[in-house]
VMD Tcl script that draws the C-alpha trace (Angstrom):
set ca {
  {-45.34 114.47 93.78}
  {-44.67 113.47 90.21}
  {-48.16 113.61 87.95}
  {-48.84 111.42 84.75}
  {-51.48 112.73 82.18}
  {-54.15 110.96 80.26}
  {-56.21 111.81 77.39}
  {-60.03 111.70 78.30}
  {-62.32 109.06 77.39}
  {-65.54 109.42 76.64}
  {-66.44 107.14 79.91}
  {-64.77 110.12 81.51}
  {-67.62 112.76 80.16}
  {-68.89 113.00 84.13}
  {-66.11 113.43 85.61}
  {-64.76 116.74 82.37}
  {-68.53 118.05 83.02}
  {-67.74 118.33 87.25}
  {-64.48 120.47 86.80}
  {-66.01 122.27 84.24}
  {-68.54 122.87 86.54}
  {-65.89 123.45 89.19}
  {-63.85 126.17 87.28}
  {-66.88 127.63 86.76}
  {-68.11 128.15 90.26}
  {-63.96 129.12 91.09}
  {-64.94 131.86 88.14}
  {-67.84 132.89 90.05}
  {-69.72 131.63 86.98}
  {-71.65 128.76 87.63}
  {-74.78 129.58 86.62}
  {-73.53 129.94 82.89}
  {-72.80 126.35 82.52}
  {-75.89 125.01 80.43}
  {-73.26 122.13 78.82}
  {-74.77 118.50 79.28}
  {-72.83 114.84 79.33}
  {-74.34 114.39 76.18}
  {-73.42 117.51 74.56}
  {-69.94 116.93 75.44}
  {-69.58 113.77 74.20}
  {-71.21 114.67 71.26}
  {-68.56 117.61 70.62}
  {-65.73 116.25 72.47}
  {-65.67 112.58 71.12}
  {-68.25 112.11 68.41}
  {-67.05 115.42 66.74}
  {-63.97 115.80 67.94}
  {-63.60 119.20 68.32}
  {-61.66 119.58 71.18}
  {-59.62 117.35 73.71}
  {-59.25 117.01 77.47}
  {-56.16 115.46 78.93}
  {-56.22 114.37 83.01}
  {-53.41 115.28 85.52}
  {-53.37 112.32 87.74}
  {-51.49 111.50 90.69}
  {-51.75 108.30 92.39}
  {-54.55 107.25 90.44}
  {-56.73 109.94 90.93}
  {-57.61 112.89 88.42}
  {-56.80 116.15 90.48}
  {-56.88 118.44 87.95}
  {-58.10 118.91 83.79}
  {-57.54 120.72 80.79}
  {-59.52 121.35 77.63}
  {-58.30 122.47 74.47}
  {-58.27 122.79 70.70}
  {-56.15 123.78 67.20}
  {-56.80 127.29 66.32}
  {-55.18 128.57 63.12}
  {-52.64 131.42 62.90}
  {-52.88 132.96 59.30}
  {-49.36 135.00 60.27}
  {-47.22 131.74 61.40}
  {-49.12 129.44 58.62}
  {-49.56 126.74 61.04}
  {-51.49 125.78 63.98}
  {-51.52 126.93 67.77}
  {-53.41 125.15 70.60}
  {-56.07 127.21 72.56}
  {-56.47 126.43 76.23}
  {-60.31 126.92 77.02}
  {-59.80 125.40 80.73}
  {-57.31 124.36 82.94}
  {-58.32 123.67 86.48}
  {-56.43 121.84 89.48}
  {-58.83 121.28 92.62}
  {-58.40 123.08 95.61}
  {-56.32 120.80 97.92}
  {-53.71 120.14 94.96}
  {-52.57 123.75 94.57}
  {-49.67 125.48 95.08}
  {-47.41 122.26 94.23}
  {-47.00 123.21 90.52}
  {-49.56 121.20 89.40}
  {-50.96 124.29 87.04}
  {-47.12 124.75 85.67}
  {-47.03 120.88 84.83}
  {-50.16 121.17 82.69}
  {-48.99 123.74 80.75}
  {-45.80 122.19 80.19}
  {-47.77 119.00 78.85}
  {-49.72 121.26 76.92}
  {-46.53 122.92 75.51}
  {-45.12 119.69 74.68}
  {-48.37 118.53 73.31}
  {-48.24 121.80 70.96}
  {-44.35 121.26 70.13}
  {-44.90 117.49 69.08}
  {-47.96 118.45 66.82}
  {-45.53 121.19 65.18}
  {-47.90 123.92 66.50}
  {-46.61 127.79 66.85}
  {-48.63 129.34 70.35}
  {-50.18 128.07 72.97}
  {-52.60 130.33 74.04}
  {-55.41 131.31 76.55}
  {-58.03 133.84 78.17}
  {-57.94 134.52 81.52}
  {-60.50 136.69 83.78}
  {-59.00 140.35 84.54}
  {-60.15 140.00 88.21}
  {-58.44 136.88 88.36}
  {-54.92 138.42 89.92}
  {-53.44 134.94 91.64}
  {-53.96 133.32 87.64}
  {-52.78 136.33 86.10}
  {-49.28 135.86 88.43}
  {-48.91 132.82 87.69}
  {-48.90 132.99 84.56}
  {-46.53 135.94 84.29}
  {-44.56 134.14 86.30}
  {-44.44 131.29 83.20}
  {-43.17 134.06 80.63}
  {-46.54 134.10 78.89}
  {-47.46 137.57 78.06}
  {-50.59 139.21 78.12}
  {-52.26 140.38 74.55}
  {-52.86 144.29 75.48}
  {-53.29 145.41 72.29}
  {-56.35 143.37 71.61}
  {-60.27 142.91 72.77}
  {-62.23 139.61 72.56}
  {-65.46 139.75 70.82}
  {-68.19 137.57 71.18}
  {-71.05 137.03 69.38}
  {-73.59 134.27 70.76}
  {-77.27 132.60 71.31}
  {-80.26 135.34 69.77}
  {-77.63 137.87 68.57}
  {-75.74 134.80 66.84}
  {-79.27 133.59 65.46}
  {-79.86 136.78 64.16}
  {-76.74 137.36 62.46}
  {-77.49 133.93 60.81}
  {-80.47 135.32 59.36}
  {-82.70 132.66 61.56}
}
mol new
graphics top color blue
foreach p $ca { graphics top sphere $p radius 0.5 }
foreach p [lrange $ca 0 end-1] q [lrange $ca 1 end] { graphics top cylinder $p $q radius 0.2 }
display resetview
């Protein structure tokens, strides 16, 4: 089954919001999800801070990814960072993932960019193979930090 991709529109802001929402139940996560239709199209098209492109096969959007430009200070150029990628239930295991991140690779080597990069969940061992499986390699010599909501505030001096 060959895919095709599209970039999201922001008549699509629904439909990004519902896999987000599905990744995040997949994640076991759901009921962190406080992002709104409106608050993604105000980030996602009015801001443009990040894009979403659409695997599609036979018309229909059966799986998503959302990313963004990060900055590497040691390459001097620009990576892409994959926040989500997500390919509904009854499309996997027909390499639907592995032709998203090929799009997103070519996406990254058109736009001149150095990595393409991602998180992924530590429980998350079927990801995780897949993955390795791609020739990505995990980070293990460095821990995410997070700083958000009253902790951010305060750090902002609000």
């Amino acid at each position: 089954m060959n895919l095709t991709f599209r970039y999201a529109k922001e008549s699509d802001t629904a439909l990004i919001l519902q896999f987000i929402k599905d990744l995040a139940e997949y994640e076991k996560m759901l009921n962190e999800v406080v992002a709104t239709e409106s608050m993604l199209e105000e980030w996602l098209f009015e801001k443009k801070k990040a894009e979403v492109i659409f695997a599609m096969s036979d018309g229909t959007e059966i799986g998503f990814a959302l990313f963004f430009h990060n900055f590497s200070t040691f390459l001097g150029r620009a990576g892409i960072y994959l926040e989500d990628l997500y390919v509904k239930p009854e499309y996997r295991g027909c390499g639907h993932g592995k032709s998203i991140l090929k799009k997103l690779a070519q996406i990254a080597i058109e736009r001149g960019c150095g990595r393409l990069e991602w998180w992924c969940l530590d429980w998350n061992k079927p990801s995780i193979d897949f993955y390795l499986s791609m020739g990505a390699e995990p980070m293990k010599d460095w821990t995410v930090y997070r700083i958000a909501g009253d902790t951010l505030k305060n750090m902002a001096g609000e």
